[in-house]
C-alpha positions as CSV (number, residue, x, y, z in Angstrom):
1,X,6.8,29.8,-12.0
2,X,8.5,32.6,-13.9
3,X,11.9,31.6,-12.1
4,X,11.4,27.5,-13.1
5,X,10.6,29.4,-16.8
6,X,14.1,31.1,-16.8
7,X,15.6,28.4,-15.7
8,X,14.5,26.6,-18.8
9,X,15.4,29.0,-21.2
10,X,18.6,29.4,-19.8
11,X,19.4,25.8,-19.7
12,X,18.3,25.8,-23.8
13,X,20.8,29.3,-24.5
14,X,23.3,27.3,-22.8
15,X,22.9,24.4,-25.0
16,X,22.1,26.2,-28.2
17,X,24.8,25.2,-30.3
18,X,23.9,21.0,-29.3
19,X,20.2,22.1,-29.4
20,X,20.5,23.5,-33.3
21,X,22.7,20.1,-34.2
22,X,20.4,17.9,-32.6
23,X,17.5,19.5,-34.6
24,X,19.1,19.1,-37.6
25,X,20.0,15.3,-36.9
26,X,16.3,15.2,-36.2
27,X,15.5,16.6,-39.2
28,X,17.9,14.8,-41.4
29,X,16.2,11.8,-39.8
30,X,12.6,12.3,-40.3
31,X,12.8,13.5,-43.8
32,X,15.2,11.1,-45.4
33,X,12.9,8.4,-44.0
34,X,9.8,10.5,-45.0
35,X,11.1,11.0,-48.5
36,X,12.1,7.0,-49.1
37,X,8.5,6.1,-47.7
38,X,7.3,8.2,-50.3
39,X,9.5,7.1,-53.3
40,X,8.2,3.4,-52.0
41,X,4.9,4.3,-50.7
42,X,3.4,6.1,-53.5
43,X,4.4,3.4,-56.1
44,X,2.8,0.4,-54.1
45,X,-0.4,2.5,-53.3
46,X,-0.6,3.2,-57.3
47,X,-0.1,-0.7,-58.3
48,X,-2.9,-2.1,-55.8
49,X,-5.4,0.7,-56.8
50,X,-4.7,-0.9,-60.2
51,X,-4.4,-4.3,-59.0
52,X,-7.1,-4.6,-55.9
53,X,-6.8,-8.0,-55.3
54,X,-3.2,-7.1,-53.9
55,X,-4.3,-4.8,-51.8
56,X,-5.8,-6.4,-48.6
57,X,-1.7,-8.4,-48.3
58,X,0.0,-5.6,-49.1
59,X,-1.8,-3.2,-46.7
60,X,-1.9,-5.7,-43.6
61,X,1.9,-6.7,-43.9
62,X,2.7,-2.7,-43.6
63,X,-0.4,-2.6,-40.7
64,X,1.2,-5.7,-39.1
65,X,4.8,-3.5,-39.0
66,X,3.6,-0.5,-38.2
67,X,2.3,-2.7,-34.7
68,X,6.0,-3.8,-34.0
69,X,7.5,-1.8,-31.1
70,X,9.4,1.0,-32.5
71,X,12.7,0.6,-29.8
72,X,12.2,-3.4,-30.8
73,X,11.8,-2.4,-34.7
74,X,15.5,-0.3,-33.9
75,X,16.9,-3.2,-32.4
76,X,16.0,-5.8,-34.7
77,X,18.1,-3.2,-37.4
78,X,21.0,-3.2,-34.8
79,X,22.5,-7.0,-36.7
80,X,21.6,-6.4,-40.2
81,X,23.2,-2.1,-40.1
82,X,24.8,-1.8,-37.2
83,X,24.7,1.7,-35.3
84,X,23.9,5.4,-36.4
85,X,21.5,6.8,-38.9
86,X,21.4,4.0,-41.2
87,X,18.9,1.5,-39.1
88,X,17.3,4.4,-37.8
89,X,16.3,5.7,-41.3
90,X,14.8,1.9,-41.9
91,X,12.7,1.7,-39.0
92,X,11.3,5.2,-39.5
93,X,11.0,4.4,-43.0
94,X,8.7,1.3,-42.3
95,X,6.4,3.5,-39.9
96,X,5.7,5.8,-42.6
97,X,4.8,3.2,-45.5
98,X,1.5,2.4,-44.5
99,X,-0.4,5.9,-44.2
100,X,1.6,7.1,-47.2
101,X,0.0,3.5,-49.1
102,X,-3.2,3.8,-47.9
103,X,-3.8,6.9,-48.8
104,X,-2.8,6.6,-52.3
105,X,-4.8,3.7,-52.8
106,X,-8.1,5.8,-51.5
107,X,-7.2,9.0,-53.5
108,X,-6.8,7.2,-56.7
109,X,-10.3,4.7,-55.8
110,X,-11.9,8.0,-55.0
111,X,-11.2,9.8,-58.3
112,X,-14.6,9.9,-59.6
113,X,-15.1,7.3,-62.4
114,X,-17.0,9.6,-65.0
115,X,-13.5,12.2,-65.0
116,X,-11.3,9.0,-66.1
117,X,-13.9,7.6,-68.5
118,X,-13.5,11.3,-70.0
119,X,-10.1,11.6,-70.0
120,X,-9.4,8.0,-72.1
121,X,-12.7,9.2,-74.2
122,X,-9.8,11.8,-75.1
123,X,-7.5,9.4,-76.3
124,X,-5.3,9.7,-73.1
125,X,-2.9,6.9,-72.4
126,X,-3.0,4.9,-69.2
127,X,0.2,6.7,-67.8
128,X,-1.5,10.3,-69.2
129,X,-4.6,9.3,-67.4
130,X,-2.6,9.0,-64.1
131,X,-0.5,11.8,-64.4
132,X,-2.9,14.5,-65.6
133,X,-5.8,13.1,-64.0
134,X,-6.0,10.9,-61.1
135,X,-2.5,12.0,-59.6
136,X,-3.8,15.6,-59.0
137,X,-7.6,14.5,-58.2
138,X,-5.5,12.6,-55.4
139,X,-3.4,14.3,-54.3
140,X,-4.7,16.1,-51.2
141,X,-5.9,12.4,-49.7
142,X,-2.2,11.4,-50.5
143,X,-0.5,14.5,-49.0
144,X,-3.2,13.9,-45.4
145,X,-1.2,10.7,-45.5
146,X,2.1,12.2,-45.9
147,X,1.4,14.5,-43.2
148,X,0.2,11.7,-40.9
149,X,3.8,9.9,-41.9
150,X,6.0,13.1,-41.2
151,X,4.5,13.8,-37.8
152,X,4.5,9.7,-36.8
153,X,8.7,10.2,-37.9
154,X,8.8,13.4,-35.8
155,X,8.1,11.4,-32.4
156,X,9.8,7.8,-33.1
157,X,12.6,9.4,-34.4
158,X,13.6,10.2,-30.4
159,X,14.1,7.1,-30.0
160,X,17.1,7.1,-32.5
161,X,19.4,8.2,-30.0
162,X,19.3,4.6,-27.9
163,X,21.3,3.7,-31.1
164,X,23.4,6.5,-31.6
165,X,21.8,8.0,-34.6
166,X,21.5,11.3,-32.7
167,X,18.2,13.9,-32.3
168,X,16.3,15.7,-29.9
169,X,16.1,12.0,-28.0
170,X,19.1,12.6,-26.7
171,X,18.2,15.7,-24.7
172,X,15.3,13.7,-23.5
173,X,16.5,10.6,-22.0
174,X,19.3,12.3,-20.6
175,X,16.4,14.2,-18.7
176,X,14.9,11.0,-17.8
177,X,17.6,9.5,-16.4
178,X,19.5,12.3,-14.9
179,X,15.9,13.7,-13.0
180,X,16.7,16.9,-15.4
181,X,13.2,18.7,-16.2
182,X,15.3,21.2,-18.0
183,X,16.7,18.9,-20.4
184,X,13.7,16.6,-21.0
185,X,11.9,20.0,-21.9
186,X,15.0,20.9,-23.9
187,X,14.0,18.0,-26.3
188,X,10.5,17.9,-25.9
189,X,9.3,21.2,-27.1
190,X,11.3,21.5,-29.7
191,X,10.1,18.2,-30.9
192,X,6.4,18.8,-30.3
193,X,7.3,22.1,-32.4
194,X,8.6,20.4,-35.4
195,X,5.8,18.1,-35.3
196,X,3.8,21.3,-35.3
197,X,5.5,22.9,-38.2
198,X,5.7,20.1,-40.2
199,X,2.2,19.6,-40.1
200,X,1.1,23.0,-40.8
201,X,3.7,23.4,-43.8
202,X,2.5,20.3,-45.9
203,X,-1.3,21.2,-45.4
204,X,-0.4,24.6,-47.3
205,X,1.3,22.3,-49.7
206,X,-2.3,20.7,-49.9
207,X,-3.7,24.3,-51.2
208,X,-0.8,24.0,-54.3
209,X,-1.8,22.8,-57.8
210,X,0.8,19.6,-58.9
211,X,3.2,21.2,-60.9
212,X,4.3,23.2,-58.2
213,X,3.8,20.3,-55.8
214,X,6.7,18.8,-58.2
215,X,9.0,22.1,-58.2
216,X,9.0,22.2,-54.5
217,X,9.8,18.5,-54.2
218,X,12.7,18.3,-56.0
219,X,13.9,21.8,-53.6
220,X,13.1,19.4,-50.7
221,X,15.0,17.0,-52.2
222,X,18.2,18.6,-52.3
223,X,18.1,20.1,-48.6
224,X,17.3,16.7,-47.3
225,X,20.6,15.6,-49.2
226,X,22.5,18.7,-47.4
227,X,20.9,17.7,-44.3
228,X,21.9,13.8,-44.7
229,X,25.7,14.9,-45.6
230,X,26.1,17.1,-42.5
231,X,24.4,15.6,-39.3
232,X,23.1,12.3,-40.0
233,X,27.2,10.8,-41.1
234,X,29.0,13.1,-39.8
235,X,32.4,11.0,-39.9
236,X,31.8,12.0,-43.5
237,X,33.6,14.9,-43.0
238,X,37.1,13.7,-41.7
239,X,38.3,10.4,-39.6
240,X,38.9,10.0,-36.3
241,X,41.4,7.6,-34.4
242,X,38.7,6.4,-31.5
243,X,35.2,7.0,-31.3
244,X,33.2,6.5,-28.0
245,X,29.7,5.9,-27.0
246,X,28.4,7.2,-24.0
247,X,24.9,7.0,-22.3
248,X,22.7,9.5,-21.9
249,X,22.8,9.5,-18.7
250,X,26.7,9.5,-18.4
251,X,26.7,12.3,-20.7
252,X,25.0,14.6,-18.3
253,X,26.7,14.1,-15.5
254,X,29.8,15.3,-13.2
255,X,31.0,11.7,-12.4
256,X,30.0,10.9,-16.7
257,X,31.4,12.8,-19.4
258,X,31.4,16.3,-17.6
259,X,34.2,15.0,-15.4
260,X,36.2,13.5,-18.3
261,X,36.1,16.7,-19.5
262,X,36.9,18.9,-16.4
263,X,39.1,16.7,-14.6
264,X,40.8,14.8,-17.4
265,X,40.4,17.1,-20.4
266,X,39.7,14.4,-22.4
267,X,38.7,15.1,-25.9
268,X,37.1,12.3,-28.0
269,X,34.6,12.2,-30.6
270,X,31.2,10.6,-29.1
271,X,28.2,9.3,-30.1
272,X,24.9,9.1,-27.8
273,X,23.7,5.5,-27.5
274,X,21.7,3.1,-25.3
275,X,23.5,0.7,-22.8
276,X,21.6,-2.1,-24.3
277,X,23.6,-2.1,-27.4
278,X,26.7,-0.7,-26.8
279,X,28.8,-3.4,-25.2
280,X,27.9,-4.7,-28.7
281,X,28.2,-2.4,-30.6
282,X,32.1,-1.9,-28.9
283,X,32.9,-5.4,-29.5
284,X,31.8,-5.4,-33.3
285,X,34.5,-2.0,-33.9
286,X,31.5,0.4,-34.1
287,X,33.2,2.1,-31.3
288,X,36.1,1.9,-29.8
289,X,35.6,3.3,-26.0
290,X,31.9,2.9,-24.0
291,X,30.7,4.4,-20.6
292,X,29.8,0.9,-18.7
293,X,29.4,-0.5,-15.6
294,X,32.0,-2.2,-13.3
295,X,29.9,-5.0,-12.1
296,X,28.4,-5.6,-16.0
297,X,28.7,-9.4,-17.3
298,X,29.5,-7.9,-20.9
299,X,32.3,-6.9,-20.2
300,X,33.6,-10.6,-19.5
301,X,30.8,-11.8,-22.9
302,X,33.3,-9.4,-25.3
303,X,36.1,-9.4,-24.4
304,X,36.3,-5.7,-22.7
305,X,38.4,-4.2,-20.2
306,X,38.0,-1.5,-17.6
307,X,40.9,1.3,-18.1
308,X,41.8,2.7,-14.8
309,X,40.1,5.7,-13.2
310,X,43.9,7.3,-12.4
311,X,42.2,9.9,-11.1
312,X,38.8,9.2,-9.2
313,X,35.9,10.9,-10.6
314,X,33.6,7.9,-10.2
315,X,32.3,7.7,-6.6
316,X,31.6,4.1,-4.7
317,X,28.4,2.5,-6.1
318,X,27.1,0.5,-3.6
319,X,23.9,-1.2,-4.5
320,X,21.1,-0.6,-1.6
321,X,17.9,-1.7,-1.5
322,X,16.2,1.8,-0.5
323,X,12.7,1.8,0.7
324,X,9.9,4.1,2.2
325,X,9.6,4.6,5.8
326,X,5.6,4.0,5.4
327,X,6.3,0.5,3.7
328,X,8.5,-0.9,6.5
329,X,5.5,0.7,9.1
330,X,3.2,-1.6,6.8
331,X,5.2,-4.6,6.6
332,X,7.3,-5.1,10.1
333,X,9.1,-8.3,8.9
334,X,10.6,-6.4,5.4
335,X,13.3,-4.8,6.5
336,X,15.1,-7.8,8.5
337,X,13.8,-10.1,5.1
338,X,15.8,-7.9,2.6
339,X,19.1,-7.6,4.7
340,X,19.0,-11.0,4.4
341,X,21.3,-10.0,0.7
342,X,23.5,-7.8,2.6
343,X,27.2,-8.8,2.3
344,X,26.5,-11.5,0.4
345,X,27.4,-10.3,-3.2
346,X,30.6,-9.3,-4.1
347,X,31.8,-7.9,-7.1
348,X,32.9,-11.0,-8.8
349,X,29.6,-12.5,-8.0
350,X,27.6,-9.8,-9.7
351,X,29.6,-9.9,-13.0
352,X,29.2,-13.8,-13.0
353,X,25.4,-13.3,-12.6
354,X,25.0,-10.7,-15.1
355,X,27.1,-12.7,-17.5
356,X,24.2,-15.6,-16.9
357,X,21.7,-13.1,-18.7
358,X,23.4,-10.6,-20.4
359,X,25.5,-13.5,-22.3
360,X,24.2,-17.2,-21.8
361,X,20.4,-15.2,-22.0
362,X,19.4,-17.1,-18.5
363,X,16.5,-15.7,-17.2
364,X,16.7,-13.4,-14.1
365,X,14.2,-16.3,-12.4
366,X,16.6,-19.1,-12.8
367,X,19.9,-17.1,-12.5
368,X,17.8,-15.5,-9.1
369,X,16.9,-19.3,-7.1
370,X,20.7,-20.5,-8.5
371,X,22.5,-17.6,-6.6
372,X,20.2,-18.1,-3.4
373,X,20.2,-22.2,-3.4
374,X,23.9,-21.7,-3.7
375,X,24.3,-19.2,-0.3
376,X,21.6,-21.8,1.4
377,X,18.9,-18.8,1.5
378,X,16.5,-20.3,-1.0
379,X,13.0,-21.3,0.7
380,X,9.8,-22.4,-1.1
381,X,7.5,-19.8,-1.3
382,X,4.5,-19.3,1.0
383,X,2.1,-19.2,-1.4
384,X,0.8,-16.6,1.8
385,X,-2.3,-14.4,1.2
386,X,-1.1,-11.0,2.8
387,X,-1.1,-7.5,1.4
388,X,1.2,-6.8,-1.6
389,X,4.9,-5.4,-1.5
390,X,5.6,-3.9,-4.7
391,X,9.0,-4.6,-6.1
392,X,10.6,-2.0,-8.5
393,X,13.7,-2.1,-10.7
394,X,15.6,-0.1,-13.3
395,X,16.4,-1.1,-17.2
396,X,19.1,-3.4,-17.1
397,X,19.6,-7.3,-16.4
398,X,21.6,-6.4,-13.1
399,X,18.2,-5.2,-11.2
400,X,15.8,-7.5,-12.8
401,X,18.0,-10.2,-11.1
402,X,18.3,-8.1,-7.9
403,X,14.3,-7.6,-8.1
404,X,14.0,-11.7,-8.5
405,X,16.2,-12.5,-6.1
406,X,14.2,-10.3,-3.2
407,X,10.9,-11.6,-4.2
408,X,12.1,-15.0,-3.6
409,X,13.0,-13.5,-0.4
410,X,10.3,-12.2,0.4
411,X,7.7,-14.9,-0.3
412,X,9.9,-17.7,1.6
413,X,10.3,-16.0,4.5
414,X,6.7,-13.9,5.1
415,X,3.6,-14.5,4.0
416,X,3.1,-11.0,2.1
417,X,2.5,-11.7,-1.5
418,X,4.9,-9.9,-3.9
419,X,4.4,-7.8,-7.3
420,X,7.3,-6.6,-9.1
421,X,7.2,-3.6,-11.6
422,X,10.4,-4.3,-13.7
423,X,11.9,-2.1,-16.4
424,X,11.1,1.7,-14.7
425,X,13.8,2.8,-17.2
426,X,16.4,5.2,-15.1
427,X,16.8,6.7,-12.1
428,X,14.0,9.4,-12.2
429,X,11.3,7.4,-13.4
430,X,12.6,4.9,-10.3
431,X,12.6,7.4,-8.0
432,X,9.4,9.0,-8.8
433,X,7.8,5.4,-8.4
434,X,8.8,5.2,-5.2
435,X,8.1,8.7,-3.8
436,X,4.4,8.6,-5.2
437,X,3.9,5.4,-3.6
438,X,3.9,3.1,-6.5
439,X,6.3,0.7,-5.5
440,X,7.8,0.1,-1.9
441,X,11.4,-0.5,-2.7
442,X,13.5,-0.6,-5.4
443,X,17.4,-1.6,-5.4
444,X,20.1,1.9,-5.7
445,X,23.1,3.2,-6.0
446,X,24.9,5.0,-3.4
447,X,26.6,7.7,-5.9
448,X,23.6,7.8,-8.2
449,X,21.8,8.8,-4.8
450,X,24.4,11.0,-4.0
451,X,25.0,12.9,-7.4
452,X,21.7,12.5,-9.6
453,X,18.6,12.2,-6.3
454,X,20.5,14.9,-4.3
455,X,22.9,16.4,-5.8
456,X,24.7,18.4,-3.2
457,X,27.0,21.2,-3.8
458,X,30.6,21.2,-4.1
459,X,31.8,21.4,-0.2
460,X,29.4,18.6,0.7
461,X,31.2,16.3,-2.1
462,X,35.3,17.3,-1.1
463,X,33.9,16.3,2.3
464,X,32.5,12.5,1.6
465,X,35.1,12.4,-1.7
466,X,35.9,8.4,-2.4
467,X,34.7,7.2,0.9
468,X,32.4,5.1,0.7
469,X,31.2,4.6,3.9
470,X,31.1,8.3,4.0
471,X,28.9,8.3,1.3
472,X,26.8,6.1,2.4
473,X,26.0,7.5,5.4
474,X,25.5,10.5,4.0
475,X,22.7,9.3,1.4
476,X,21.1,7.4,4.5
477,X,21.2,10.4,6.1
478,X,19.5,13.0,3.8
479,X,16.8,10.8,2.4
480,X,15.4,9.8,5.4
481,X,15.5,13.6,6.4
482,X,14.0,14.7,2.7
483,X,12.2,11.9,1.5
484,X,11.5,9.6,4.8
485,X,13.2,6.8,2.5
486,X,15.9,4.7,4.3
487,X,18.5,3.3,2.8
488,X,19.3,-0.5,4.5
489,X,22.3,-2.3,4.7
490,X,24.7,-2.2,1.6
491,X,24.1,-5.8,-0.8
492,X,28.3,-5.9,-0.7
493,X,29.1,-5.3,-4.7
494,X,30.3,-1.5,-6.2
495,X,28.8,-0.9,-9.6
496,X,30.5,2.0,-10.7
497,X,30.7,3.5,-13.8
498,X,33.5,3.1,-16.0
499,X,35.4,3.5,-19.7
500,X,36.3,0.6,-21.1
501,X,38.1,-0.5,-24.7
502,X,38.5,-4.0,-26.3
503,X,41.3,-5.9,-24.3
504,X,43.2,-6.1,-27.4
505,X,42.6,-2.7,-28.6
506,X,43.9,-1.7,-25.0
507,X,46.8,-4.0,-25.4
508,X,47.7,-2.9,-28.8
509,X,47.6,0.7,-27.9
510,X,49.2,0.6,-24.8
511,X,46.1,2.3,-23.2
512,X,45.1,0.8,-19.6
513,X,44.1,3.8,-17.5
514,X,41.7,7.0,-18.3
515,X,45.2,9.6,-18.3
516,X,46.8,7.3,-21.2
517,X,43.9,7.1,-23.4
518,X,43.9,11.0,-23.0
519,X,47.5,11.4,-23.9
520,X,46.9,8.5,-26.5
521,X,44.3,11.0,-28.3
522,X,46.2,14.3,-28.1
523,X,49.4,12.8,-30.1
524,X,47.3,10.7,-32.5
């Protein structure tokens, strides 16, 4: 334990400079958000405690979107702001309206009735009776909703870094996706802490009389300005040539961004972002280089072209449909049923399918019978009434095909009865599904299985090096001595990661491999 503890700690030292930045991105976030929901907030709750027949509509509509998904809330701001802080301020800020409203409306309804009938029996004007009066008889009801507000901003706003708006998300997913326990904890406690801290610092504010509530919000003010100006836009501070957008995942790896770094010593300004927006976002000029994938049908949707990996830091990616040992013990006729695929997709064919739903928004169903009707391996299913074979699948349209097309396999050729589990976000959660026996298969990667499930140490990677046969024996190897997974025959298409630009960006620049964009950036 102690050993897993310094581990942790000296993953977070190591980090320390991106941990401090990220938690002031968070920070910047949260409060900026927290501080609008107020200035918005604390009007509308005084104006339907005045006028109560407004305040049933005007409550639900901030219920009803404080219900809508927060990553769908983010998307949904992706058209209208674009990427970075800016949509990720809105969404927080709508999740933060409705305790904030609702607990203005109850303070002021709760002021007792006599106090106010004193205070205009004074000759105090409406606005004196509300500032002198109810305000500061509300005001620890109105700051229990500001708390609840603060510490709702504290965990959504980790989900900011899908679309590049930065915080302690990024740490996180990385972790998910790269099977990093250091670096989900990395994010995750400091979080939980600034949820802590938050908390506890506005319930001493709830002890403080209101004209010092007043002082120490205008302080607050101003550091949430100087927090605004110097993490959430950075660019504010000078201009850059090319920006990229990288994964998470691709971030925190040797075949990702580490390798740029160590192999290439490239040197680009980069934000964090989510694969699900940044083909987009590179085709609308928010960016001008992504981390995608090879086999991706974006990249024929906008426009975007692969620059050459000149010097081989991205491994074969051979998609594999692993699966545990028990499961093909349990089901005899699976393994022969899902080699049925193998060879039969090439790289062209995957882009073309992806294209179908990433693009033309086909469903992975219709895109799934298409592709097998068209190779003559389409059968009607059984309708049989065996025991279930669970189907898993990562995050992105590739694999939600993949998972379609194998159910269809499945249930024309046995009579086992098929449930698929879609949408396991990355590799670890994947992975971890399949060793706790929560699915029986799910479709891989040979050099995520080689560098994220295994990775092995240096002399083991020199050895298989670009092969990919080599590493795919290798995976096939190891896992069914580890794990007592096997890996079965290859489907026939390489996903590997890759940087790509805008083809007429590339053109115009005259950057077409990963050595030129390098030497692009170091005399621009």
């Amino acid at each position: 334990m102690d050993d897993r503890q310094q581990t942790l700690w000296n993953f977070m030292w190591e980090q320390k400079d991106k941990l401090l930045s990220q938690t002031l991105q968070h920070l910047g976030l949260t409060f900026t958000a927290l501080i609008l929901a107020i200035a918005i907030g604390l009007p509308l709750g005084m104006f339907i405690a005045r006028k109560r027949k407004w305040a049933s509509g005007i409550l639900g509509f901030a219920g009803v979107l404080q219900t809508i998904p927060s990553i769908a809330l983010l998307g949904f701001m992706i058209p209208l702001l674009g990427i970075g802080a800016k949509p990720a301020i809105v969404a927080l800020l709508v999740y933060a309206l409705l305790p904030i409203i609702r607990n203005t409306f109850t303070g002021l309804n709760g002021v007792n009735a006599d106090v106010v009938e004193a205070a205009n029996a004074l000759g105090m004007s409406k606005k004196q009776v509300l500032l002198k009066v109810e305000l500061p008889l509300a005001m620890p009801v109105i700051l229990a909703g500001i708390r609840t507000a603060a510490v709702i901003n504290v965990g959504v706003a980790t989900l900011a870094s899908f679309i590049a708006a930065g915080g302690l998300g990024e740490f996180i997913f990385g972790g998910i996706s790269l099977n990093n326990s250091n670096m989900i904890l990395a994010g995750a406690i400091p979080a939980a802490l600034l949820a802590i801290l938050i908390d506890f610092s506005l319930s001493g504010l709830q002890q403080l009389n209101f004209l010092k509530l007043k002082r120490l919000g205008f302080a607050a003010v101003l550091v949430i300005i100087c927090l605004i100006g110097y993490e959430c836009w950075p660019a504010a501070g000078g201009q850059h040539k090319l920006t990229a957008g990288f994964t998470p995942e691709f971030m925190g790896r040797q075949d990702g961004n580490l390798g740029l770094k160590s192999v290439y010593g490239l040197k680009i300004p980069t934000r964090v972002i989510s694969d699900a927006v940044m083909y987009k976002a590179a085709y609308e000029k928010d960016l001008d280089v992504i981390s995608g994938y090879s086999t991706d049908g974006r990249l024929k949707a906008f426009d975007l072209v692969v620059l050459k990996d000149d010097k081989g830091i991205f491994p074969p990616y051979d998609a594999v449909p692993i699966i545990r040992q028990a499961a093909l013990d349990k089901f005899p006729q699976l393994e022969e049923v899902l080699n049925l695929l193998a060879g039969k997709i090439d790289d062209s064919t995957m882009i073309s399918l992806n294209y179908r739903t990433d693009y033309m928004k086909q469903s992975p169903e219709r895109v799934a019978k298409d592709f097998l009707l068209s190779v003559g391996l389409y059968k009607s299913p059984r309708r049989g009434n065996g025991t279930v074979i669970r189907i898993g699948s990562k995050i992105f349209g590739e694999q939600y095909i993949l998972a379609q097309i194998y159910r269809m396999l499945i249930e024309g050729n046995t009579d086992y009865q098929v449930a698929t589990k879609s949408g396991l976000g990355g590799t670890k959660i994947c992975f971890d599904a399949l060793v706790n026996d929560q699915i029986d298969f799910y479709p891989e990667y040979t050099g995520t299985g080689l560098l994220v499930l295994l990775n092995p140490d240096q002399s083991v990677l020199k050895s298989v090096g670009q092969d990919k046969k080599k590493v795919y024996d290798y995976v096939k190897k190891t896992f069914q001595q580890q794990y007592k997974i096997k890996w079965l025959n290859p489907i026939g298409f390489n996903n590997s990661y890759a940087l790509m630009m805008r083809e007429k960006q590339s053109k115009a620049l005259g950057v077409n491999t990963i050595t030129e964009l390098k030497n692009y950036l170091e005399t621009n």
